[in-house]
N, C-alpha and C positions, 0 to 999 in steps of 0.2 A: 213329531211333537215331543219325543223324549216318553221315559218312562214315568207309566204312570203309575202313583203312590198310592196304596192300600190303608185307609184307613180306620181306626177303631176308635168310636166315641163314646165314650165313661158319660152317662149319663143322659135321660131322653123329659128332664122336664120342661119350663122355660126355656133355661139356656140352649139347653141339646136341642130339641124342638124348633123352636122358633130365631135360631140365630144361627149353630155351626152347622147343623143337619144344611139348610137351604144353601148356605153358603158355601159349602164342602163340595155339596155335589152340583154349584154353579159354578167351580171352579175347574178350568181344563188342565187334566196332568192327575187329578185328586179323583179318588174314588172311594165313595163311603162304602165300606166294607161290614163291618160289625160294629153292631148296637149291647151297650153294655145296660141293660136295664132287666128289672124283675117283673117287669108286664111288655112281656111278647107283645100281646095284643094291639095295644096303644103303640109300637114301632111298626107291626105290621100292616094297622091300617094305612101306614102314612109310607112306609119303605116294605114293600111284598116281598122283596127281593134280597132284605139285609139281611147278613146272619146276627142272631139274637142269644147273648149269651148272659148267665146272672150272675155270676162271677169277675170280676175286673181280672183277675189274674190269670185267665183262661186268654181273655185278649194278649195279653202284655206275653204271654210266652208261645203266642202264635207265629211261629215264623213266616205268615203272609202280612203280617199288620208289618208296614215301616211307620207308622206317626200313628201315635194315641192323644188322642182331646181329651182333655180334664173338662168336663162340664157338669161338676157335682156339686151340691154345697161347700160353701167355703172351707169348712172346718175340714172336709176332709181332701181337699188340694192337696198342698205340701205332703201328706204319706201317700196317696197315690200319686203324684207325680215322680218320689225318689224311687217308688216303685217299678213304674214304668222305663226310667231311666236304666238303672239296673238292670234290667232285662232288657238293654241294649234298642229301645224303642227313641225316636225321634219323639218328641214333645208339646204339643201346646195346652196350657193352659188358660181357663177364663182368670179374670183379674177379681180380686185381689189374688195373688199366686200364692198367699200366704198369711194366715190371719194375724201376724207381728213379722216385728225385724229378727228375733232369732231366728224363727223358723224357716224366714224369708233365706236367710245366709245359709241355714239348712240344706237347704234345694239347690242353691247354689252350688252350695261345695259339689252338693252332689251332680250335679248337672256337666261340671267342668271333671269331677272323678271319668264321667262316663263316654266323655268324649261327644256327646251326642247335641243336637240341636234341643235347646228351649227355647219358645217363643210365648213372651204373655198376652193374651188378648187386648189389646189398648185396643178394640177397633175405632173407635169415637176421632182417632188421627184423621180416618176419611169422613168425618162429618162435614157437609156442605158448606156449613155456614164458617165452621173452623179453617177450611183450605181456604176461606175467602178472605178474614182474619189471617190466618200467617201468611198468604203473599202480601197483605197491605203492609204489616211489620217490615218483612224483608225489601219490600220495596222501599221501605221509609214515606210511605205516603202521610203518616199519622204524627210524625218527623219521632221524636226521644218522646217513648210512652210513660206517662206518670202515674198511669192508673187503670186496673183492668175489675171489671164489674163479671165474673160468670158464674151464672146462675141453672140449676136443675133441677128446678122447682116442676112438682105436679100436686095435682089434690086427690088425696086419697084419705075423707075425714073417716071413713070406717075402715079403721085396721084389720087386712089381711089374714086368713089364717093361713101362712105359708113360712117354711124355715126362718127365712129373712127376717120374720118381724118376729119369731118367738126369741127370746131371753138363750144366748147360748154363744159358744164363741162362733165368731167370724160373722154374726148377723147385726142387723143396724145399716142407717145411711152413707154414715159417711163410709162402711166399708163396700157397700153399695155403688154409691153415685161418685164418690169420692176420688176415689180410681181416676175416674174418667177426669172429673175439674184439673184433679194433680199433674197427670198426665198430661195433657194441653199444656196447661202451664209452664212445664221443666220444657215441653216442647220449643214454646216461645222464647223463654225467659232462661232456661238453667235452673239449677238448686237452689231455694231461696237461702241467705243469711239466718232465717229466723223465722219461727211461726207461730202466732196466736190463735187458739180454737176456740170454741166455743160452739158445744156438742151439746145436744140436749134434749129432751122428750115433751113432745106438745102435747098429742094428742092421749085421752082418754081411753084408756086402757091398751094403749103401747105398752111394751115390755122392752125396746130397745129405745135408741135415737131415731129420732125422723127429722131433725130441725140442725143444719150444722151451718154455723160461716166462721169461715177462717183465714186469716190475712197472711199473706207470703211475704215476707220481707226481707227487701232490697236495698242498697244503700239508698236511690230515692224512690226508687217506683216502687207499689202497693199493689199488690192482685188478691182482689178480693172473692175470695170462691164460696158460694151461698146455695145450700138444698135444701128445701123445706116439703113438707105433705098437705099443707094449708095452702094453697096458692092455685085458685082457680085462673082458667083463660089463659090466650098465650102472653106470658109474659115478655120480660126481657131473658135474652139468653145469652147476650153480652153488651158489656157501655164499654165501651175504649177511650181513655183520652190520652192525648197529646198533644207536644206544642205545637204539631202541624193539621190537628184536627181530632173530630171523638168519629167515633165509627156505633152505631148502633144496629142489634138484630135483636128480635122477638121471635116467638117462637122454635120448638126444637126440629134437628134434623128429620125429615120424613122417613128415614129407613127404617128406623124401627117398627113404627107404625105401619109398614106397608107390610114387612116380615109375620108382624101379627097378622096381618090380614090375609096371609098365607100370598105374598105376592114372589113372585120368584127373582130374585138378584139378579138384575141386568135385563130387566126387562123393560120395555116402553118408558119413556121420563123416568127410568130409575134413577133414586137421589138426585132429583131434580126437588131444589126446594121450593116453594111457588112464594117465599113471601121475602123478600130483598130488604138488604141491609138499605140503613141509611147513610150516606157521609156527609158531616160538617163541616167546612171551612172557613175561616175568617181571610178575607184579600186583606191587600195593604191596604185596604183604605178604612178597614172595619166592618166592612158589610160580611154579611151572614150567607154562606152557601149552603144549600139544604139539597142533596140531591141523593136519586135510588144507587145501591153500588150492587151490582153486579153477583151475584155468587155462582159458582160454579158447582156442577153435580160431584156427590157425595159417594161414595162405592166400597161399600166391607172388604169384596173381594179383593182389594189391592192385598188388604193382609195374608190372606191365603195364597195368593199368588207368590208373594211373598217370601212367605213358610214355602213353599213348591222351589222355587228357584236354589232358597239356601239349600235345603239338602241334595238338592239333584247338583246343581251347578256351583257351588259352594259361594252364592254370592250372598254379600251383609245380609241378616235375617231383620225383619221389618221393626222389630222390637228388639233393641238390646237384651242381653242380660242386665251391664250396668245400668242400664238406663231403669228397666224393670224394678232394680234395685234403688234406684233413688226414689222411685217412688212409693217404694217401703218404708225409706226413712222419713219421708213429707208424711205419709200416713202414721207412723208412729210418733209423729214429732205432735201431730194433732193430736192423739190418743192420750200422749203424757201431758199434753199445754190443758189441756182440757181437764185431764183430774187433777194436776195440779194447780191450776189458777196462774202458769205463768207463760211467759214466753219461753221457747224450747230453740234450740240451736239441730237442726238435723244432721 
């Protein structure tokens, strides 16, 4: 099976908890090792066996950890990721890696100083409904795309008391859900030409964003990427059109939702999404095809396996750096279009 990697995870709230914790230790070759948090407790119920330490730099200069997970609030990403770097540790980070683009080139530099692997968590690449989406692109079923609709809408009309929604850097939606739309998108499409924002606060004693749509532009296609906290039931979660047809899906990938529900990755219909796209076609003669298209299951663990292969085997890591980095620039391109009222070039 090859050697297996020793790992130490920064962080046991959400993120750590409910997403790299299950995923780490359902990936074969990975072993969660140390838990970086300041309540033992809450890791021991859940991991008897992890070593628990409240210091992040106790991990990072442990010579059994090879790969540290950033899983802490955003703001403090970018210094403990150069950190961990530095001390000669393998990398991954949750997304955003960086709350701007200076600090984003920060990590950077340092990343390629260190020699070592970074990898940012895009997992949403293996979402169900999205694998099902880029093979129709690449197949050209949809024929030259004019217009892409994707949305991360949930309802949450009573604001949270959690980092995310208080007033500070790196909290808000779009740097939130933001990530994820951008990411798909440069997946599909590449860096757009140009971007319009429009960031903004709905609800009633918010302190950040919770309401973002913002258009990517292409010389002719439009992708329109929309998250809002007002938006009950499952909505749309993408409209595609093209000259060769529109593709439709409602509702979000189920893995998330299964992770909360402490379901274990790779278990029984994992990322299996139970509710199927639609596809449209027009024949030559005008008539209308309305028929179910197919999606295919969803799986986090590609990315870890992933991160596993790059450093043992030195094959491509599943997340660029460059690529991580463009989608720095798409997020600040929205950050400045949005204060400033205009279109931004990223």
């Amino acid at each position: 099976m090859g050697e297996v990697l020793r790992v130490a995870l920064v962080g046991y709230g959400l993120a750590g908890r409910v997403f790299h914790a299950p995923l780490i230790r359902a990936t074969p070759g990975l072993a969660l090792h140390t838990v970086v948090s300041s309540d033992a407790g809450k890791v021991h119920a859940d991991l008897p066996d992890a070593c628990v330490v409240g210091d992040p730099q106790r991990a990072f200069a442990d010579p059994a950890i090879d790969l540290v997970v950033i899983a802490s609030p955003n703001a403090t990403h970018a210094p403990l990721t150069i950190a961990a770097l530095q001390a000669g540790r393998h990398v991954v980070v949750d997304k955003p890696f960086a709350i701007d683009l200076r600090e984003a080139l920060e990590v950077a530099a340092a990343a390629r100083a260190s020699g070592r692997l970074l990898g940012v968590f895009h997992n949403r690449r293996w979402d169900a409904d999205f694998l099902a989406l880029r093979a129709l692109v690449e197949a050209g079923t949809l024929g030259e795309i004019a217009e892409v609709h994707s949305h991360f809408d949930r309802f949450r009309p009573t604001v949270p008391d959690r980092w995310r929604e208080r007033a500070g850097p790196g909290a808000g939606l779009w740097l939130d859900l933001g990530p994820h739309l951008v990411d798909q998108a440069l997946q599909l499409f590449g860096v757009p030409d140009a971007v319009q924002a429009d960031i903004a606060i709905q609800r009633s004693g918010a302190e950040v964003d919770d309401y973002v749509h913002v258009v990517l532009r292409y010389p002719r296609l439009r992708v329109i990427l929309h998250a809002g906290a007002l938006v009950p039931g499952a909505g749309v979660r993408f409209a595609v059109h093209g000259t060769g047809g529109s593709w439709f899906k409602h509702g979000l990938d189920p893995q998330e939702a299964a992770l909360r529900a402490g379901g274990v990755p790779g278990g029984e219909n994992w990322g299996v999404d139970p509710a199927p796209g639609r596809l449209l076609r027009v024949d030559a003669d005008g008539a209308l095809h309305d028929a179910p298209s197919p999606i295919p299951a969803g799986d986090y663990r590609a990315f870890y396996a992933g991160i596993r292969d790059a450093i043992r085997d030195g094959t491509p890591p599943p997340v660029t750096l460059d690529e991580a980095l463009d989608v720095m620039r798409v997020l600040q391109a929205g950050i400045d279009s949005a204060a400033g009222g205009r279109v931004v070039v990223p």
